[in-house]
N, C-alpha and C positions, 0 to 999 in steps of 0.2 A: 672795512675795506674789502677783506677777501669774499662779504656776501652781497656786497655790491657789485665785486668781479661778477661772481655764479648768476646774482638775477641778471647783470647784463649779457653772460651768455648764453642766457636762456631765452631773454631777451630775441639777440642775433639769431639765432637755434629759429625761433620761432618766428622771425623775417622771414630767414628760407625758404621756408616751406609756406608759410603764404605767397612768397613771389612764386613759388614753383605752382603749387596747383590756380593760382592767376593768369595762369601762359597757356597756349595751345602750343607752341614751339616744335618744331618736328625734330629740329637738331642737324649733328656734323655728323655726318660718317667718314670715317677716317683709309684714307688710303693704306693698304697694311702689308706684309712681308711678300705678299705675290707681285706686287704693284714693283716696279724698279724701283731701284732708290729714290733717284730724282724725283718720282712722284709721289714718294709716302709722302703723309699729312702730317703738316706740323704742325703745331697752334702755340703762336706767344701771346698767353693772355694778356699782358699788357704791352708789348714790343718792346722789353727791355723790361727792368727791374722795377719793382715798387717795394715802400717800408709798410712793416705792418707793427704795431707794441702793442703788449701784453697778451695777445693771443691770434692765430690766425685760423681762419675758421674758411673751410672749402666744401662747399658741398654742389653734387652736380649728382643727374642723372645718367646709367652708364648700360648700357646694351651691349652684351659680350657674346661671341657668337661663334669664337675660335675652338677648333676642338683640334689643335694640329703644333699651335708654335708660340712661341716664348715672344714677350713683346713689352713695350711700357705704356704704360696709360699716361703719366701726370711725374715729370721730375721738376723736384723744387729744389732751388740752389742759390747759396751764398755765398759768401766769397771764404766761407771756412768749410762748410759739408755739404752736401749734396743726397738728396732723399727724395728714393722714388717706390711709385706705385705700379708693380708692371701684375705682369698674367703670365700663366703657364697652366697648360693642359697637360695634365699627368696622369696614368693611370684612369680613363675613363673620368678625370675630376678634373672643371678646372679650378685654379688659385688664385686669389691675389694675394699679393704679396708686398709690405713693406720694407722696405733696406734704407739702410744706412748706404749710400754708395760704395763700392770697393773695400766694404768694413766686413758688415751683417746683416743678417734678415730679421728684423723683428719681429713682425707680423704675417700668422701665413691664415688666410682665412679659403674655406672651402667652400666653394658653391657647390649646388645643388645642378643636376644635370637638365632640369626644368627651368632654371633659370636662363641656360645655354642657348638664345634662341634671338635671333634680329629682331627688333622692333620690342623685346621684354625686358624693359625696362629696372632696374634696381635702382634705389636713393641710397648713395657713398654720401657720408659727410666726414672731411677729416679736421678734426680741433685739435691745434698744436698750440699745446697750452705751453705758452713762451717761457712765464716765470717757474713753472716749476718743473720745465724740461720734459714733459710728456704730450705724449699723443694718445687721442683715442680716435681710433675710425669705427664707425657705426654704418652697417652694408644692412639694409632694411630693416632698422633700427635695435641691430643686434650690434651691442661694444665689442670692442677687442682694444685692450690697451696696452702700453709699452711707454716706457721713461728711459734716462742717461741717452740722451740723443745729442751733447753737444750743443742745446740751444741756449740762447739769452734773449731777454726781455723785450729787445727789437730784430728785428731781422727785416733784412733787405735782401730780397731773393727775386730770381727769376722765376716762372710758371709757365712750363711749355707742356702738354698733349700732344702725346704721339714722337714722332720723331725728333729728338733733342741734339746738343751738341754733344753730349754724349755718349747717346745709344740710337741706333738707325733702326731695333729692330720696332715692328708696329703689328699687335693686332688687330683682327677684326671688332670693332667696336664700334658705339656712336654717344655722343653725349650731348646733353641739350642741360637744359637749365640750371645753370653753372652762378653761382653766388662766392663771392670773394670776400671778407668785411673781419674786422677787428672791433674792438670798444668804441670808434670816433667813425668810422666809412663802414660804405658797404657798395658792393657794388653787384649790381646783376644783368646776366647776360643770357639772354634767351636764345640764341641761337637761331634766329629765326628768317636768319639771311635768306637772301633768293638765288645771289651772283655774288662775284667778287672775290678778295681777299680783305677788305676790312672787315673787322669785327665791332659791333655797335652795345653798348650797355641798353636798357629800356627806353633811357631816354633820348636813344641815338645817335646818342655822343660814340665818333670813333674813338676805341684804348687798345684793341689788340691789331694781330692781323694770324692771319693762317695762310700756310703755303700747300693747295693741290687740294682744296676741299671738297667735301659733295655735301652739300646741301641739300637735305634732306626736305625740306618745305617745296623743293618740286616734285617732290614725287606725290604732293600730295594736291597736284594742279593738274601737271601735264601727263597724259595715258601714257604709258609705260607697254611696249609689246611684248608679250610672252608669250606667243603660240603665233603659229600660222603654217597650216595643212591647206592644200589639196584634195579633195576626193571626187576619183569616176565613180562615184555614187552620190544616195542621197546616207544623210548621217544625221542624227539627233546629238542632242545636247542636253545637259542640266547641271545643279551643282546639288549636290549631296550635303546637307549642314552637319549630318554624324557622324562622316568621317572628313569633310572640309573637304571633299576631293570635288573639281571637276569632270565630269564625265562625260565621255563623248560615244554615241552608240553606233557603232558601223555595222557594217551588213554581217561580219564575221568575228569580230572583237570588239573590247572594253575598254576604252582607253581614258588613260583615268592622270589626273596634271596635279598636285600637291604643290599649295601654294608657300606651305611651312618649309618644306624641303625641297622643292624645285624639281619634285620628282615625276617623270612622265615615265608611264606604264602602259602599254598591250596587254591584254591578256585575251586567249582565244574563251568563244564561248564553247561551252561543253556538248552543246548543239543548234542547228539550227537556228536564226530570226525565224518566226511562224510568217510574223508580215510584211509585205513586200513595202518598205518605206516610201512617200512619196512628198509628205512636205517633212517626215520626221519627229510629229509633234509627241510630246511624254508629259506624263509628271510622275511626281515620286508622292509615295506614300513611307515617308517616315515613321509612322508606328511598326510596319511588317519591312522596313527598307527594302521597299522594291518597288521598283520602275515598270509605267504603262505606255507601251508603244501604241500607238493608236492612228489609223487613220480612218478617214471621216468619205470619202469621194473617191473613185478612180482607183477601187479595189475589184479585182476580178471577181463572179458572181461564186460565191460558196468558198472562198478565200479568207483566211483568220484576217478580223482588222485590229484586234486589241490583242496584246499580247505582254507576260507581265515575267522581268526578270529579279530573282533573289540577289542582290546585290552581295550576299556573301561573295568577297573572292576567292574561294575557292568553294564556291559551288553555281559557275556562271549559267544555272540551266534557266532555259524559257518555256512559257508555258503556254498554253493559248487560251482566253479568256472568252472570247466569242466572237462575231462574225457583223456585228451591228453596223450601218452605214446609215448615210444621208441622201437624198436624192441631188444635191448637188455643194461644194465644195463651202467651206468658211474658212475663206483666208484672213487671218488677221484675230483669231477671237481670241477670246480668253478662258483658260481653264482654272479652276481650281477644287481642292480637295479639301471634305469633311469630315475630317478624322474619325469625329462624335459616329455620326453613323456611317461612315465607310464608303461614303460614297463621291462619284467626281461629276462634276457640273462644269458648263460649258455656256459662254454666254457672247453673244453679238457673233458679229464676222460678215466677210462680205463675200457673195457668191451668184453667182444667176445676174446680175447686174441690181442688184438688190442689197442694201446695209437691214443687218438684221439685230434684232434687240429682244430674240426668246431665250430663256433658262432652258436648256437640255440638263438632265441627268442620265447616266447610263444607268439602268435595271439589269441585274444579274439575272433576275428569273428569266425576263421573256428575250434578254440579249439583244437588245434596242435600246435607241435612245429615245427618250419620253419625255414631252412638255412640264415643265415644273413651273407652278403659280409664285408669284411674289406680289405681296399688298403693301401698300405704302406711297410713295413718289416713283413715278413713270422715268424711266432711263430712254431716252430716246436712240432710235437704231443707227446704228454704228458700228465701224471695226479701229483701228490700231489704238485701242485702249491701254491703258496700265492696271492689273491687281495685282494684291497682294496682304499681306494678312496685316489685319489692324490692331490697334489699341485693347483691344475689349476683345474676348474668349468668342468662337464661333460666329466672328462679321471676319467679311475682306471688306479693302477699302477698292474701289472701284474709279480710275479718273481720265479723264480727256478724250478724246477720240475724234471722227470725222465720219458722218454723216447727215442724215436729216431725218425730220418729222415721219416725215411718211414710209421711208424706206426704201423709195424709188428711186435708183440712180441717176434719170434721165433728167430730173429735176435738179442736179449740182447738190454739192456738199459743203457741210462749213466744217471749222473745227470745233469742239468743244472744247472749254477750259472747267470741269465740274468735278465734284468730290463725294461721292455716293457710301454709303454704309449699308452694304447687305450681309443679313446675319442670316445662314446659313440652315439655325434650328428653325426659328419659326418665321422663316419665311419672309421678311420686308425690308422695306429697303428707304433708307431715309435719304435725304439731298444736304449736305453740308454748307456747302457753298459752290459759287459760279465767281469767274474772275474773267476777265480781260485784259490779257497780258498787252504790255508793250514794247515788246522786246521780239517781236515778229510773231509769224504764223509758227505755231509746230503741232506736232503729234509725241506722244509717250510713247519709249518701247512696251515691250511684253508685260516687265510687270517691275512691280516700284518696292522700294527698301524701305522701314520702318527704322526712323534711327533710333539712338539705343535708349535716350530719354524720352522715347513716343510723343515727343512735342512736335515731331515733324516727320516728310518722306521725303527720299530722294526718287527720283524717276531722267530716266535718258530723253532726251527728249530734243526732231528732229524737223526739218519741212519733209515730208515724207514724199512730196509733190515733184522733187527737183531729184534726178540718177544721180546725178555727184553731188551729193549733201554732206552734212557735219554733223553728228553727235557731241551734245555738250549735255553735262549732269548738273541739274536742276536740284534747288532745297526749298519743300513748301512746308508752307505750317498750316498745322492741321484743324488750328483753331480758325482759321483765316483766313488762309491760301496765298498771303504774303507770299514772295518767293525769294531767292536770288540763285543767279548763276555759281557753281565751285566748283567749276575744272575748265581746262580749255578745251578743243574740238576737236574731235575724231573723224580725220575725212573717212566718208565708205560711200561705195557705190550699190544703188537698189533701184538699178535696174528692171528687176523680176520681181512681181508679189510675193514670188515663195519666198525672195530675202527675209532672212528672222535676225530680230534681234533682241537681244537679251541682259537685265541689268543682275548680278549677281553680290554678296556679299559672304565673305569668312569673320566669323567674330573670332577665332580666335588670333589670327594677322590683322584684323581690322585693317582689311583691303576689301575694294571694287572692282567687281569685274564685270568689263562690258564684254560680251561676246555679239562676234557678226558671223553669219553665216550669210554670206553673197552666192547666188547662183548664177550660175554662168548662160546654163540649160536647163532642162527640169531634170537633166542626172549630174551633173555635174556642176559641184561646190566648193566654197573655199570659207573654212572655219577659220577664223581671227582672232583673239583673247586680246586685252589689254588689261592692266591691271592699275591700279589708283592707291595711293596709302590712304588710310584716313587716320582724324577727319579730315575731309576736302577742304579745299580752303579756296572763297573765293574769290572772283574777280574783283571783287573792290580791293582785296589785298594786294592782289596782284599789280594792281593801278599801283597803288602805292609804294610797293617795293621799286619802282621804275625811278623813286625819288629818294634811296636811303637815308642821305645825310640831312634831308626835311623832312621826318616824318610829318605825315597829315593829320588834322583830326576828324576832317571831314570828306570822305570819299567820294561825294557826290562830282565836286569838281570835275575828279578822275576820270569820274566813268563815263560823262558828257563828252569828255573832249578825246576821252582816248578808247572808246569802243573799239573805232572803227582800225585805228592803227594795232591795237593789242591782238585783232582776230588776223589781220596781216602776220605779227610776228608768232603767234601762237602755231599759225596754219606754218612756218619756215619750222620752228623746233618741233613740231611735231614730224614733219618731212625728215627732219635729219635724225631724229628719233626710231624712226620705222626705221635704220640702219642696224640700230639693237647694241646695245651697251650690256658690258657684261654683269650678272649679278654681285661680280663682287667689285669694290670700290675704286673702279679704274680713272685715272684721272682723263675730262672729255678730252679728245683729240683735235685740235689746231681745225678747225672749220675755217675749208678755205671754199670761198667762191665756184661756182661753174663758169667757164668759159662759155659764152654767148654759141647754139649750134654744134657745140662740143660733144660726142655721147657721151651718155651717161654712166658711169663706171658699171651699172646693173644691167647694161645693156650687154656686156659682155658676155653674157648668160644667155643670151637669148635664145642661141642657137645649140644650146646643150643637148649631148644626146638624153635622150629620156626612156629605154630601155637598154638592162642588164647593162646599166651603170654603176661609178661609184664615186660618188665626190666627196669629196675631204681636206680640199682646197677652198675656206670662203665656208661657207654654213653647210653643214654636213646633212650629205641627200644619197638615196638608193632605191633605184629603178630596179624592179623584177624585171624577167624575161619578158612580158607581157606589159611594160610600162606602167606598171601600177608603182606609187612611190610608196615604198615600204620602211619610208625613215620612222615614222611616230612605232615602230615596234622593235625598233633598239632603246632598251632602258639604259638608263648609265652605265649602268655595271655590263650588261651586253655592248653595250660600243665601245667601252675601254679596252675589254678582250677584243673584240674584232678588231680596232685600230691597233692594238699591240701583236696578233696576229700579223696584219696588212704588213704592216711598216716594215717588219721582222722576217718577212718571205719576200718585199721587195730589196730591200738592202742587206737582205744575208739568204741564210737559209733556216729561217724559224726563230721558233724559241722553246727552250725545256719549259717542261712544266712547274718547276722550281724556281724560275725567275718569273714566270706568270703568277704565282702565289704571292713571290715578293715586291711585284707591282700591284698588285689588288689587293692584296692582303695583308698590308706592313705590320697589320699589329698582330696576325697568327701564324703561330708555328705550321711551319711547313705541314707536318704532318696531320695538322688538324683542319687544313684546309681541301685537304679529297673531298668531302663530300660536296661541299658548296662549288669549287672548282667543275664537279661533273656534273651536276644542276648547270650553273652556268652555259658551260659549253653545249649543255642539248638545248639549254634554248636558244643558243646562236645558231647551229643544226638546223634548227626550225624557224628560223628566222630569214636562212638566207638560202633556205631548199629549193625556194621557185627563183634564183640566180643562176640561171645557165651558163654553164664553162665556168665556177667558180668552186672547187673542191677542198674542201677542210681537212689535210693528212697528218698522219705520225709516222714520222721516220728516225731513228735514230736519236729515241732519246726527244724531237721535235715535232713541235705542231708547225705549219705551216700550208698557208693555200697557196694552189695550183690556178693559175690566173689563164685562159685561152683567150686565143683572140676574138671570141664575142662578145668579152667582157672587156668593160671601158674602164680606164680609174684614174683619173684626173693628175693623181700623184703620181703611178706608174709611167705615164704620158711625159708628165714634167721631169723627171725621175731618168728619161733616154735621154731628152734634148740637153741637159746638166752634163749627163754623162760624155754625150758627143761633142754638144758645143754646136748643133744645128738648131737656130733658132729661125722658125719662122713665122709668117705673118698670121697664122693657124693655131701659135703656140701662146700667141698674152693675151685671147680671151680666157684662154683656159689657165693662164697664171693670175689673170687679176680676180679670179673669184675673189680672191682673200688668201690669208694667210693658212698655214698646215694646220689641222685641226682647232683654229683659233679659239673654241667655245671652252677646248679642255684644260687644263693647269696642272697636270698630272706632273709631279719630276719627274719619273723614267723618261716624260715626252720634253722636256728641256732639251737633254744634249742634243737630240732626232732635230728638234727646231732651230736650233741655233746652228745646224752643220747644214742644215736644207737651205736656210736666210743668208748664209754667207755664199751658201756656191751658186745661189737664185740672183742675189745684189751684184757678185761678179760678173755674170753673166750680162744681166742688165744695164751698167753700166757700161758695158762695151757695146749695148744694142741701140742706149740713147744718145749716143755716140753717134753712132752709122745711120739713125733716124734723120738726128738734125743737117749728117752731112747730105743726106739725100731730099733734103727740106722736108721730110714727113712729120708735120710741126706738130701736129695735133698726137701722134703715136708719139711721140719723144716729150708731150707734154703726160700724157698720159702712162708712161713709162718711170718721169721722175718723180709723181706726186704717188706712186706705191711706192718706190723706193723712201721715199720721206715717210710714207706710215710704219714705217719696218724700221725706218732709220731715222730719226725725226730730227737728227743732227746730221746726215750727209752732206759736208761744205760743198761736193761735187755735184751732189742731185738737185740742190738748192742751185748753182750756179745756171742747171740746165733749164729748171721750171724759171725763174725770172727771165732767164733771157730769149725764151720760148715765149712767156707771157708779153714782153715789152714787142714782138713780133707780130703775136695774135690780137693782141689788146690795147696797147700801145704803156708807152712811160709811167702813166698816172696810177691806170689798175697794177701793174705791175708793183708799183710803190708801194701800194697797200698791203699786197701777200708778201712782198718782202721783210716790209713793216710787222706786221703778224708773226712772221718767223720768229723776225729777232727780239721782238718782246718775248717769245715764248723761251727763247734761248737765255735769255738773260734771266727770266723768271725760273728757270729749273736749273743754268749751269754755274749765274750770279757771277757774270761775265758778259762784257758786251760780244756781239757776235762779229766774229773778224773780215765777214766778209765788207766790202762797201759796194751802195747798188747801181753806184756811177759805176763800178769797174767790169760790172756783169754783162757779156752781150756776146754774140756768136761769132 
């Protein structure tokens, strides 16, 4: 009998892990101790109790990401003990940890600070071997065991994740492919929701539910935004694969976006750009990490056009390479580099009213660019193609574009669908396939992604024909050119030929990233990042998930019937998306409708000043003396000093340098903190020297600025009308930016916000008051629906937007957002909500 137990749990053992590497599953991430109570994550794997005998066996995948707080992953309980799995970051390490509830700790097992990291996955499996009272947990197939746990041979327990009736605290985590099973059942749960609170086993049978989830599986559909700059100039881009960094090259610094740590960076260069940028174009040379600025057209005569910088950061110097141009422009071509022999080639693009299809190579000796032969299959002439590097050592693959035969633009252009192999050494170039999509006309961006099993590419791809288009990412196989769609669509406008765009990939996040660079004028742009998880997951899933409790087995249906309606709701989440969600797992916030003619809450913005500004109300911006926006050269650690600075000269007088170490610095002794402290501060010095009337002092033991009146600061502003109690019609575009520093999560910056949102809410409420009584419906609609995002339970602010709405809208719509409310209330406070919508009305 007892080796019938062992092969049967070697058996189950050996389930798991086949369902687990059978799932693409992206998983839950969990709402955690930043989040309010009411929205941490709960998960009842099964909504209430289930029995399990002679052994219960859990295993699930688990991404731990917390380096800050104490929390629980997984409490199992019965009606005799109670036994949980939580975390704690100690000492640079974090733990899991096994206990007996309110007993002892069994088990302390030690991660690895490489493990520490979102999206890095580990496989927990915990065997609580019933009859002979022990447990083993195995964290990447390393034991750790422990026995005398109080158990017997069946056990009837609950299984919550995350927030229990227990313990409220939660960390940062996410877990996907979660398997449950004893001797007789088994059950598995991929995680692979879209929406909702149910939770489905494979077979889509509803057993759990979770309360305030994130569902990971969109992020691996819909663009996600994480960047978006401004510049009165022109600016390059690239992504760097050896240090993962994004790069962004300005006229005067290095600005550089880490997709592992969310980290954005300036850094000045050491001197000079040699070339005067004009569409921006680069590429990198990974052997020597360094980047070539190069323009091709529309360089002054005897002026550097190639110009190549050492990517060490700290050694940002540029160099000048030579002087070589074109007799006229190639918008749209494509470049790429030959490690083997060192050198970068260049091929099609459109210019002179001409599509062209010659190889250029750049010669070092004579510093021109020189015709390069290729024997094989003809590529006809063209510009918005896709490269990028292929399957096989010294070929790019080469695809799609939009030209014709001859070259001549007066003769129209078509698009091409085709798959090219040029190898680089010797020279030729083979034709793979041609396809005819039916899924409309498009173009490729810049250049396309090799996925990581080389069976296939991704590529952006858009009507390049139409100023307000859609980016959506494309998956072809390379044996075939098969395709399907795997993400939804990224509105952008391209207006301007210089518009570029760009598809990027990090293997070590296994994210995408689309970058747009929109021009406005030929000096003035606007850089955009979005970012994607992978893998992508497509729209035929996406069809499907619109039907959870039937899953489908065949997607075709889907996709026929609901194209046209899924690019409708894709293009709404993606709109309410560009709003920006915070990186850590906040639960989404109640989407309520726009009022038909209404502004639009971002319009409030419009008329902001834009020199020797400071905002920090709403997404944090700073205008030089000179209007230049100097936000992308505050790094984290620099805007947390400046905002703890700001706050601390507006509501007192400073702050010592002692409490500045203990807000930046919690884990180092005061004293060890001088040196990085005065690092710091000189590069905020340098950061905000071109802010006129804004002085950085020490007085007394304090640091604190000197704010004059040329200088604007949204807070300071808000900060007098609180103080006086004069509110005017001048004063709530400049309060509905948004909330006080909303991006940051700092604790010192807790009590600051919670004392700004109470005397902001009183204020308010006495203004949406005086609105309504002056029938100013629309300002007193727009008054109570900030108050609800600050306060998402105000019975008064709610009283004011229904019965504003039932005004503007009539009875019906009104019924709806009222409806919305109070599901939302009863979902988080598990109480119906007290108001009724018959009693609401002015």
């Amino acid at each position: 009998m007892g080796l019938l137990k062992r092969r049967s749990n070697f058996f189950y053992i050996l389930l798991l892990l086949i369902n687990a590497f059978n799932t693409k599953a992206q998983g839950l991430q969990f709402n955690a101790n930043d989040s309010l109570l009411i929205k941490r994550t709960s998960y009842n794997v099964f909504n209430g109790n289930a029995t399990f005998s002679d052994h219960l066996l859990i295993s699930f995948d688990l991404s731990v990401w917390d380096r800050s707080n104490l929390g629980y992953i997984l409490n199992v309980a019965d009606k005799e003990n109670s036994y949980s799995l939580s975390y704690l970051f100690n000492n640079d390490t974090g733990y899991l940890n096994f206990n007996i509830d309110a007993r002892s700790n069994k088990i302390k097992i030690p991660l690895q600070p490489s493990l520490l990291v979102r999206k890095k996955w580990m496989k927990v499996v915990m065997n609580f071997n019933l009859d002979k009272d022990e447990v083993t947990i195995a964290v990447n197939n390393k034991n750790y065991q422990t026995s005398e746990l109080g158990l017997h041979d069946k056990i009837t327990a609950r299984l919550v994740f995350g927030k229990n009736p227990l313990y409220t605290e939660v960390p940062h985590i996410a877990i996907k492919n979660l398997s449950v099973s004893d001797n007789k059942k088994n059950y598995f749960f991929p995680l692979n929701e879209w929406s909702g609170n149910n939770v489905h086993d494979e077979k889509g049978n509803t057993v759990g539910y979770v309360d305030n989830p994130f569902w990971l599986t969109r992020e691996s559909y819909f663009w996600k935004p994480v960047f978006n700059r401004s510049f009165k100039q022109v600016a390059g881009l690239n992504f760097n694969p050896l240090d993962q960094n994004l790069s962004i090259f300005s006229k005067d610094s290095l600005i550089t976006y880490n997709a592992q740590n969310k980290d954005l960076v300036a850094r000045p260069y050491k001197n000079a750009m040699p070339v005067n940028m004009v569409l921006g174009k680069n590429i990198l040379n990974t052997k020597e990490n360094r980047v070539y600025i190069y323009e091709l057209f529309d360089v002054q005569a005897g002026q550097p056009s190639i110009a190549s910088l050492n990517l060490d950061l700290n050694n940002l110097e540029w160099q000048t390479v030579g002087k070589a141009t074109l007799p006229n422009q190639l918008h749209h071509h494509n470049i790429f580099y030959d490690a083997t022999g060192d050198t970068i080639y260049l091929f099609g693009g459109y210019g002179n009213y001409k599509y062209h299809n010659t190889f250029l190579y750049y010669d070092k000796r004579t510093d021109a660019w020189q015709p390069q032969t290729f024997t094989g299959d003809k590529i006809t002439p063209r510009f918005f193609s896709a490269a990028g590097l292929s399957d096989k050592p010294n070929e790019i693959f080469l695809f799609g574009g939009y030209g014709n035969e001859s070259g001549n633009q007066v003769i129209g252009g078509k698009q091409y669908y085709d798959l090219y192999r040029i190898n680089v050494q010797n020279h030729t170039i083979k034709k793979c396939w041609e396809i005819q999509p039916d899924s409309g006309v498009f173009v490729p961006a810049n250049n396309l992604i090799l996925s990581a099993d080389k069976q296939y590419f991704y590529a952006l791809c858009y009507p390049h024909e139409m100023a307000r288009t859609a980016l959506t990412l494309y998956k072809f196989s390379i044996k075939d050119g098969s395709y399907e769609i795997v993400s939804a669509p990224i509105p952008v406008i391209s207006e301007r030929i210089e518009s570029d765009i760009n598809l990027f990939s990090d293997i070590n996040t296994n994210e995408f990233f689309c970058t747009i660079q929109e021009f406005t004028d030929r000096h003035n742009s606007v850089i955009k990042v979005f970012s994607l998880e992978g893998p992508p997951l497509s729209r035929a899933l996406y069809l499907q998930s619109l039907e959870p409790e039937k899953p489908s087995r065949n997607f075709v249906p889907y996709i026929i019937a609901g194209v046209f309606i899924i690019s409708v709701i894709a293009g709404i989440i993606l709109l309410r998306r560009k709003k920006g969600q915070s990186q850590a797992a906040v639960a989404a916030p109640l989407m309520i409708p726009e009022v038909e003619n209404e502004p639009a809450e971002t319009e409030a913005a419009v008329n902001q000043i834009t020199q020797n500004a400071i905002y920090i109300l709403g997404d944090f911006l700073v205008y030089d003396a000179k209007g230049m926006d100097i936000t992308h050269l505050f790094s984290p650690k620099i805007k947390q000093l400046f905002a703890l600075i700001l706050l601390n000269s507006i509501n007192g007088e400073g702050i010592s340098s002692r409490k500045i170490s203990s807000a930046l610095w919690p884990d180092k002794e005061y004293t060890k903190t001088k040196n990085i402290r005065g690092v710091t501060f000189n590069h905020l010095r340098n950061v905000i020297s071109n802010i006129s009337g804004l002085e950085l002092n020490f007085s007394g033991d304090n640091y604190f600025f000197k704010l004059d009146e040329t200088v604007f600061c949204d807070y300071a502003f808000v900060s007098k009308i609180l103080d006086h109690g004069e509110f005017t019609d001048a004063s709530l575009p400049v309060i509905l930016r948004g909330g006080l520093l909303h991006e940051m999560h700092d604790t010192w910056l807790e009590t600051v916000k919670y004392e700004y949102e109470h005397r902001l809410i009183n204020l308010l409420m006495r203004e949406v008051k005086l609105s309504c009584d002056a029938n100013n419906l629309k300002q007193a609609l727009e008054i109570s629906r900030y108050i609800l995002k600050t306060e998402p339970f105000n019975e008064e602010a709610l009283k004011y937007e229904i019965a504003v709405l039932k005004k503007l809208k009539g009875a019906d719509y009104a019924r709806k957002i009222f409806d919305l409310h109070a599901a939302d209330y009863r979902r988080s406070l598990g109480d119906d909500c007290p108001l009724k919508f018959e009693d609401i009305n002015l």
